[in-house]
DSSP file (Angstrom, degrees, kcal/mol; ACC not computed):
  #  RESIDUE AA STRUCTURE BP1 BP2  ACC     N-H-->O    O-->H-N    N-H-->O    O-->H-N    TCO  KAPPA ALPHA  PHI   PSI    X-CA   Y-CA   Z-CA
    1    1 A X              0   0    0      0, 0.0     2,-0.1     0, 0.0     0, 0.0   0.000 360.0 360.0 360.0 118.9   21.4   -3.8    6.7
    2    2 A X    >>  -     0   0    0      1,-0.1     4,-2.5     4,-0.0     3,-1.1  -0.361 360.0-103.1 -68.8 163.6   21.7   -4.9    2.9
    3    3 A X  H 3> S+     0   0    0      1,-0.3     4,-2.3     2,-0.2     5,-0.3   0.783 122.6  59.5 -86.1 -24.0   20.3   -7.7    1.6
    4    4 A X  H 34 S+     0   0    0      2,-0.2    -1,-0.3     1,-0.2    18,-0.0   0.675 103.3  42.8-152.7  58.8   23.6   -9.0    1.8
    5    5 A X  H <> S+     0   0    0     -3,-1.1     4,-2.3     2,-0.1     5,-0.2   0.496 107.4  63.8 -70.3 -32.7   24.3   -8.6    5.3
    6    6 A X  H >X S+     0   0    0     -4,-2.5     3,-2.2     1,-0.2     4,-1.3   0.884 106.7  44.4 -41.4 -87.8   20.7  -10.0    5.4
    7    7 A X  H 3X S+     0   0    0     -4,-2.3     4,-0.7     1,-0.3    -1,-0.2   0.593 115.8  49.6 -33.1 -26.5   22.6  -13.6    3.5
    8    8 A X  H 3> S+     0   0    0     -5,-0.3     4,-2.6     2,-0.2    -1,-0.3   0.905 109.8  47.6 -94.0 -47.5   25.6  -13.4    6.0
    9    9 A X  H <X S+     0   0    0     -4,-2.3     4,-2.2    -3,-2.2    -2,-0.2   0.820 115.4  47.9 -77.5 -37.6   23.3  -13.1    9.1
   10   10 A X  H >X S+     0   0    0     -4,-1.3     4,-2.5     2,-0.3     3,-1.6   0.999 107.1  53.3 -29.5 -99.0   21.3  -15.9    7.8
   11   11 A X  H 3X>S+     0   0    0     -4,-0.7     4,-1.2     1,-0.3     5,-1.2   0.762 115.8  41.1 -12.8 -67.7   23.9  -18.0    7.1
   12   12 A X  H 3<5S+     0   0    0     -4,-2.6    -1,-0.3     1,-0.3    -2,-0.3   0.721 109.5  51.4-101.5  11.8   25.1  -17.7   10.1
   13   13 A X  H <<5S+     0   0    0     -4,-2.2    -2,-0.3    -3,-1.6    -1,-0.3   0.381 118.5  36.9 -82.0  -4.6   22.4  -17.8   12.2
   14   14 A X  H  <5S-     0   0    0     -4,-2.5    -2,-0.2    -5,-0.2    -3,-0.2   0.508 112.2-115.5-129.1   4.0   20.9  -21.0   10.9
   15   15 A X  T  <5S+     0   0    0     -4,-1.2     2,-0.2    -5,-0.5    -3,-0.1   0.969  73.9 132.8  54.8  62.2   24.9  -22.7   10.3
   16   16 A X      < -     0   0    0     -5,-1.2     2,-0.3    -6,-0.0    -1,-0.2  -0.710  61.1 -88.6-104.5 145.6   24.2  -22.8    6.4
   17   17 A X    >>  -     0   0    0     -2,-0.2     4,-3.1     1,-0.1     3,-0.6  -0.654  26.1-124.8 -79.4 157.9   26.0  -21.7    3.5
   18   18 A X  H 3> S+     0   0    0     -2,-0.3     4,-2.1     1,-0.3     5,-0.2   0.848 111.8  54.7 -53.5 -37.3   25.9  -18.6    2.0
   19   19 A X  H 3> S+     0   0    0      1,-0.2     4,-1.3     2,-0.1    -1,-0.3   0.921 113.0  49.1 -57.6 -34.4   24.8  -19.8   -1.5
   20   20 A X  H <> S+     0   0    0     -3,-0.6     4,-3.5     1,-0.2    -2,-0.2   0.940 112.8  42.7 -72.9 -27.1   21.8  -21.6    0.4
   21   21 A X  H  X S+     0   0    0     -4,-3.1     4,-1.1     1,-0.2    -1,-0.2   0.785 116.3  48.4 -91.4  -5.4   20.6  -18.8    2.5
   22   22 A X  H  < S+     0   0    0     -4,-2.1     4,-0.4    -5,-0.4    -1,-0.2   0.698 110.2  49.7 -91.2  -7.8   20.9  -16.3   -0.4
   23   23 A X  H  X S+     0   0    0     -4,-1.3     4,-2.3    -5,-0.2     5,-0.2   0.883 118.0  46.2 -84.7 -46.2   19.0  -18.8   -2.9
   24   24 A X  H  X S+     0   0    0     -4,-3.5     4,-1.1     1,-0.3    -2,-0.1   0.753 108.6  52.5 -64.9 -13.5   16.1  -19.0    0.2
   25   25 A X  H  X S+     0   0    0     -4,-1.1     4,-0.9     2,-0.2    -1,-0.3   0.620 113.7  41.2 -91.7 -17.3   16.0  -15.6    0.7
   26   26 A X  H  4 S+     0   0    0     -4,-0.4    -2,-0.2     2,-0.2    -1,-0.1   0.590 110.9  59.1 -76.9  -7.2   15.4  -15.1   -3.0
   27   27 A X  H  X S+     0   0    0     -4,-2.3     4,-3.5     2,-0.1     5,-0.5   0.802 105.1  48.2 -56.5 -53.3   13.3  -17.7   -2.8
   28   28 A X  H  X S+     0   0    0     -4,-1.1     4,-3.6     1,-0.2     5,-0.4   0.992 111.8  45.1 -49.8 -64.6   11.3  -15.8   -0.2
   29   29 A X  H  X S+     0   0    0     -4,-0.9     4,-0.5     1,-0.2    -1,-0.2   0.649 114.2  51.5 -71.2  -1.2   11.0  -12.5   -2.0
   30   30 A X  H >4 S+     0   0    0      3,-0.1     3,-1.2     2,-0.1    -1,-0.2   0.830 111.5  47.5 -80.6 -59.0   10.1  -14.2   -5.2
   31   31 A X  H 3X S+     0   0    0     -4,-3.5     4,-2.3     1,-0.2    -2,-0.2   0.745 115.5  40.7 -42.8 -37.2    7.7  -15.9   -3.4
   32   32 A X  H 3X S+     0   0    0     -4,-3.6     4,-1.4    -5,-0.5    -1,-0.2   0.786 111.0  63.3 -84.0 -35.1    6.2  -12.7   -1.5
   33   33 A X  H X< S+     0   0    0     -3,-1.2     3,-0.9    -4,-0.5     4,-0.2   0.795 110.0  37.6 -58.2-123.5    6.4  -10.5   -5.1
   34   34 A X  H >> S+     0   0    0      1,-0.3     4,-2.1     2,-0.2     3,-1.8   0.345 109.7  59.0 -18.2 -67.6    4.1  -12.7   -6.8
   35   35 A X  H ><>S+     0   0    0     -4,-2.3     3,-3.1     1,-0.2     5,-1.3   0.811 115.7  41.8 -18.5 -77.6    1.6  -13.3   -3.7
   36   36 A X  T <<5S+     0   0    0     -4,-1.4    -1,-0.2    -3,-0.9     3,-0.2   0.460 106.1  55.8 -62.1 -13.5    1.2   -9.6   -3.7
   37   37 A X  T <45S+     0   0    0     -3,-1.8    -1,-0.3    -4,-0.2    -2,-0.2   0.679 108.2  54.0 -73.0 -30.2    1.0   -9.0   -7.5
   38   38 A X  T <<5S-     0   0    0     -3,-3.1    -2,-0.2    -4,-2.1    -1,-0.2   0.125 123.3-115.2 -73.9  24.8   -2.0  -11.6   -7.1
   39   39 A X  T   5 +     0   0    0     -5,-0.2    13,-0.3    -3,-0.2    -3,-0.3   0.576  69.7 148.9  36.9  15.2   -3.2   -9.1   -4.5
   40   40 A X      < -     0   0    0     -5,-1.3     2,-0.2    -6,-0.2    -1,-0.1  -0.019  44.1-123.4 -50.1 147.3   -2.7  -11.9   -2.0
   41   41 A X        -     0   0    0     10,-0.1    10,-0.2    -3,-0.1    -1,-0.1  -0.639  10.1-155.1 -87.5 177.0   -1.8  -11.5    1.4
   42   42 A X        -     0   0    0      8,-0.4     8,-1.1    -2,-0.2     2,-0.1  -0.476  14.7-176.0-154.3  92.5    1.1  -13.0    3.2
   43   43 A X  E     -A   49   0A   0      6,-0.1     6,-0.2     1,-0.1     2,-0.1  -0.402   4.6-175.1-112.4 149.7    0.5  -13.3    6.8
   44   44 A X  E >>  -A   48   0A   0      4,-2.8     3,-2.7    -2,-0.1     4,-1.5  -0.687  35.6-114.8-154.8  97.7    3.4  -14.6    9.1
   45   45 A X  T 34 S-     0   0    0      1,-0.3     2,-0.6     2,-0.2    37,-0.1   0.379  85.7  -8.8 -33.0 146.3    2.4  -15.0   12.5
   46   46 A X  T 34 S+     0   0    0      1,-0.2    39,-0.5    35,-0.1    -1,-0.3   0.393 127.2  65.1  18.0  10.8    4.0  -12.7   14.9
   47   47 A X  T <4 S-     0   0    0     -3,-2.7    35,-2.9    -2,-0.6     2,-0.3   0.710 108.2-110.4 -95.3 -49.1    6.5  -11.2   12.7
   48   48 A X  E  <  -A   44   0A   0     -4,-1.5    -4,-2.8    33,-0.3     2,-0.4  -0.931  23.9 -81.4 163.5-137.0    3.7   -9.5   10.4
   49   49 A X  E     -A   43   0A   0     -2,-0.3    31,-2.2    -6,-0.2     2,-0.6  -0.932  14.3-150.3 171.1 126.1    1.8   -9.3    6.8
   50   50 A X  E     +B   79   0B   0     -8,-1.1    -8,-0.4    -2,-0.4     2,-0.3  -0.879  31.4 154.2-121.1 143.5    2.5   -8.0    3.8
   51   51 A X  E     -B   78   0B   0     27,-1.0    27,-3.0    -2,-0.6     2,-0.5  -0.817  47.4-108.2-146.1 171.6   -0.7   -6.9    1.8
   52   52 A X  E     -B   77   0B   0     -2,-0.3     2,-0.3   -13,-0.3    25,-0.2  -0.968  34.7-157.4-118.8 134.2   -1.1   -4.1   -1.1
   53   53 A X  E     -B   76   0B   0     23,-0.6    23,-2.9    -2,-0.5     2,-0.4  -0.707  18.7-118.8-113.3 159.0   -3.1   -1.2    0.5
   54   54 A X  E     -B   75   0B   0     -2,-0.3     2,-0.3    21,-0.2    21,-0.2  -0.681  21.5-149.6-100.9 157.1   -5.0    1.1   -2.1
   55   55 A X  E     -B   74   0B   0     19,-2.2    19,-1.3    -2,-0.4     2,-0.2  -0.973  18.2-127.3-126.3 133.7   -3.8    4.6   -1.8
   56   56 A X        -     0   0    0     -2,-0.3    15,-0.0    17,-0.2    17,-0.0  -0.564  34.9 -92.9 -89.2 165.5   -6.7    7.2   -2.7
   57   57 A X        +     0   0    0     -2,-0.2     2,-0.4     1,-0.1    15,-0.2  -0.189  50.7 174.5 -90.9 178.9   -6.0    9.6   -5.3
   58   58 A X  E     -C   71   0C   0     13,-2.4    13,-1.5    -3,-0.1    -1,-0.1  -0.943  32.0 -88.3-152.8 116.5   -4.9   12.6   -4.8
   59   59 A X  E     -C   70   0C   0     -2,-0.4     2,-0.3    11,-0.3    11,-0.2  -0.451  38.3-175.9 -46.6 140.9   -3.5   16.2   -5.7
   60   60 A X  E     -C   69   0C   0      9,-1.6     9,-2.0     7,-0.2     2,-0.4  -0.864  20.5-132.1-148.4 136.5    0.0   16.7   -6.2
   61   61 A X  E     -C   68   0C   0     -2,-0.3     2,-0.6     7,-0.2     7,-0.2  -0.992  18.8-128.0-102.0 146.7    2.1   19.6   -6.9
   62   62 A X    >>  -     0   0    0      5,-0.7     3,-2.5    -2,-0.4     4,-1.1  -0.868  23.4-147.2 -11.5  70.8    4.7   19.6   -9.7
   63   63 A X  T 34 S+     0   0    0     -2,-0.6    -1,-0.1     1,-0.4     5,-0.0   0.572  90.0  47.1 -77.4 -18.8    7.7   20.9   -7.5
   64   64 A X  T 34 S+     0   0    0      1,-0.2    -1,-0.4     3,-0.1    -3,-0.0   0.870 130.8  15.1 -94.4 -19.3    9.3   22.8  -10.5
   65   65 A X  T <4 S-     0   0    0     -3,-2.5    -2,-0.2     2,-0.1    -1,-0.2   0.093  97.6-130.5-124.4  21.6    6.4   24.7  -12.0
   66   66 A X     <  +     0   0    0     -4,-1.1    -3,-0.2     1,-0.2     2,-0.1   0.503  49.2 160.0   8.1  31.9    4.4   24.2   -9.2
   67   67 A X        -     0   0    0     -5,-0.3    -5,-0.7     1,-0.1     2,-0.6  -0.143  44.7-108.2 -36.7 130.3    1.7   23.0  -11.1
   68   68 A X  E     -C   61   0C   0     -7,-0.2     2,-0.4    -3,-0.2    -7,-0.2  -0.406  34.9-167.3 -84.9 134.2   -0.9   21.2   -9.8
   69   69 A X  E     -C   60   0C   0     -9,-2.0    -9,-1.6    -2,-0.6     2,-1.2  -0.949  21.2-138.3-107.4 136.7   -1.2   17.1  -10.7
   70   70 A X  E     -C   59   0C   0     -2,-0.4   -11,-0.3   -11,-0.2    -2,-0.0  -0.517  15.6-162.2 -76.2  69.6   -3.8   14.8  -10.3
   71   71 A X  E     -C   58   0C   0    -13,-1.5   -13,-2.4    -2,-1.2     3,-0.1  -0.034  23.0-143.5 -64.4 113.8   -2.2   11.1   -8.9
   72   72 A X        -     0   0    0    -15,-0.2    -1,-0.1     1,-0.1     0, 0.0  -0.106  34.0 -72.2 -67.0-173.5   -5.1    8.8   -9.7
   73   73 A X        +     0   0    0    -16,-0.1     2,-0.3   -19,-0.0   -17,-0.2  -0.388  58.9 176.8 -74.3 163.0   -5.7    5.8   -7.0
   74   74 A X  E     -B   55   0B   0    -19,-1.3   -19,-2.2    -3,-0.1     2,-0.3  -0.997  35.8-111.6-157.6-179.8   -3.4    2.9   -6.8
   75   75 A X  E     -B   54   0B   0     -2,-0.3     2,-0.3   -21,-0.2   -21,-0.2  -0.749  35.8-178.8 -89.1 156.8   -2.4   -0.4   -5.1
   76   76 A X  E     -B   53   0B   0    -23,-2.9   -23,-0.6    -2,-0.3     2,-0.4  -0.760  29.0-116.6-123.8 168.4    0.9    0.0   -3.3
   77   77 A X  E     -B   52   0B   0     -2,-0.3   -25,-0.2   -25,-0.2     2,-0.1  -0.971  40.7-179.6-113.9 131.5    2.4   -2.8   -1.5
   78   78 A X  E     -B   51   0B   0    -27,-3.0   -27,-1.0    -2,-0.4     2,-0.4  -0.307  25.1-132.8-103.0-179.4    2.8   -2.6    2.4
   79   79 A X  E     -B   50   0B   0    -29,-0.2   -29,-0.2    -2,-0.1     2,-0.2  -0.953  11.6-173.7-139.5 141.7    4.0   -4.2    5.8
   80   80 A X        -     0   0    0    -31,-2.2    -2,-0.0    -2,-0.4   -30,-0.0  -0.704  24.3-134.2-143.2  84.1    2.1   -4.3    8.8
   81   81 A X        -     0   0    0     -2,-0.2   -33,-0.3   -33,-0.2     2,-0.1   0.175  16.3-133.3 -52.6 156.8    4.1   -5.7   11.7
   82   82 A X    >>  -     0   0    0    -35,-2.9     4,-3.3   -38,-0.2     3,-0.7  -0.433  33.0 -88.7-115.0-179.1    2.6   -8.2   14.0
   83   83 A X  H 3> S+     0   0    0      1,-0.3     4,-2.0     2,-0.2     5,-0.2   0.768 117.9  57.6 -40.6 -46.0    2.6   -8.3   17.7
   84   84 A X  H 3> S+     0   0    0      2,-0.2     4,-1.6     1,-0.2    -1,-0.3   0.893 110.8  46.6 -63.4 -53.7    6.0  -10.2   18.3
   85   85 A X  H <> S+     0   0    0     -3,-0.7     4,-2.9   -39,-0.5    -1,-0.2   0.935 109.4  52.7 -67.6 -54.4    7.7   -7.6   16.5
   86   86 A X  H >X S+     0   0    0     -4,-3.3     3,-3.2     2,-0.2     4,-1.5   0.841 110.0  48.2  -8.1 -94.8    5.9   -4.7   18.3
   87   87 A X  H 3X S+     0   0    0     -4,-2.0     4,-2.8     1,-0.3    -1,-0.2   0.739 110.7  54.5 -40.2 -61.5    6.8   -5.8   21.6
   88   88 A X  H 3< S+     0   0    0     -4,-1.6    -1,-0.3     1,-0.3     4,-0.3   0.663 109.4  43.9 -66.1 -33.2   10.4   -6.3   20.4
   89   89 A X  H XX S+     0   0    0     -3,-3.2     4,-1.3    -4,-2.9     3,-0.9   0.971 105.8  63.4 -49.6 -60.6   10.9   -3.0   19.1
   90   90 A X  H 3X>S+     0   0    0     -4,-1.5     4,-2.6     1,-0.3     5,-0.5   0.806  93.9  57.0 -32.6 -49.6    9.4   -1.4   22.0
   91   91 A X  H 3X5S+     0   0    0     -4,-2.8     4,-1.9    -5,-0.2    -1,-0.3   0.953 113.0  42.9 -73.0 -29.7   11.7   -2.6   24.2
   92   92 A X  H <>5S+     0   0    0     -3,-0.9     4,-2.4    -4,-0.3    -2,-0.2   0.808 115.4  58.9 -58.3 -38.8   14.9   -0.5   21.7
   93   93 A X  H  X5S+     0   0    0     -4,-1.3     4,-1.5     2,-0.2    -2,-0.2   0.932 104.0  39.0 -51.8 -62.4   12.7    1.8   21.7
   94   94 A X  H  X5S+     0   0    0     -4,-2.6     4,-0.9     2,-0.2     5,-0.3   0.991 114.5  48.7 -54.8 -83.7   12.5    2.3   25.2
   95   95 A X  H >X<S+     0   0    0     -4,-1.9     4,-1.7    -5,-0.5     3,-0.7   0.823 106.9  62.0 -33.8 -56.3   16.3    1.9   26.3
   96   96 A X  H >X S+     0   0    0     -4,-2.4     3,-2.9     1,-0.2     4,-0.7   0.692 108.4  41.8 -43.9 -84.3   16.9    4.3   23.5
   97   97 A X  H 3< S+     0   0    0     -4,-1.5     3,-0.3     1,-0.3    -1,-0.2   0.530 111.6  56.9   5.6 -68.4   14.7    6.8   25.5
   98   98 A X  H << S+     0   0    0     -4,-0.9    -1,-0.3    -3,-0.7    -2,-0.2   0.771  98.0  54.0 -33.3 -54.5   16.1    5.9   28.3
   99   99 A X  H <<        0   0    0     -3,-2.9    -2,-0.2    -4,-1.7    -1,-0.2   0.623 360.0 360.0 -76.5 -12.7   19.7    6.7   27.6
  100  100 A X     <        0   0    0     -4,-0.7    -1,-0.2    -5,-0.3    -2,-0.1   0.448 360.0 360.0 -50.5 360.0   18.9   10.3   26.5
């Protein structure tokens, strides 16, 4: 899905126009960029939390010379789905399984 089938699904799932649900959904992801440039979290009860995990550093190879590089640490930013979501996969998850 593209961000904007994202705005279309929106739209019409909350019986909106498209300019409003594509100005709140950039509203959102401004909103969610910054948190996480403050290192904040942004916890959003049973859907999930998006937080910057440290990554430790690390050896690398150079794929053309194979040389080895050293990637120091960094923050990355993540998602960590909450329960609601889980559950809600699981069950796609499952049929898919099923239907094999």
């Amino acid at each position: 899905m593209t961000k904007s089938d994202l705005v279309t699904a929106i739209a019409e799932k909350a019986g909106i126009r498209k300019k409003d649900a594509e100005a709140a959904l950039n509203a959102f992801i401004d909103v969610v960029t910054e948190a996480l440039a403050k290192e904040e979290k942004v916890e959003i009860r049973g859907f999930g939390t998006f937080l910057m995990k440290e990554r430790a550093p690390r050896v690398a190879r150079n794929p053309r010379t194979g040389e080895k590089v050293e990637v120091p640490a960094k923050l990355s930013p993540a998602f960590k789905p909450g329960k609601d979501l889980k559950d809600a996969t699981e069950k796609v998850i499952k049929g898919k399984k099923k239907r094999k």
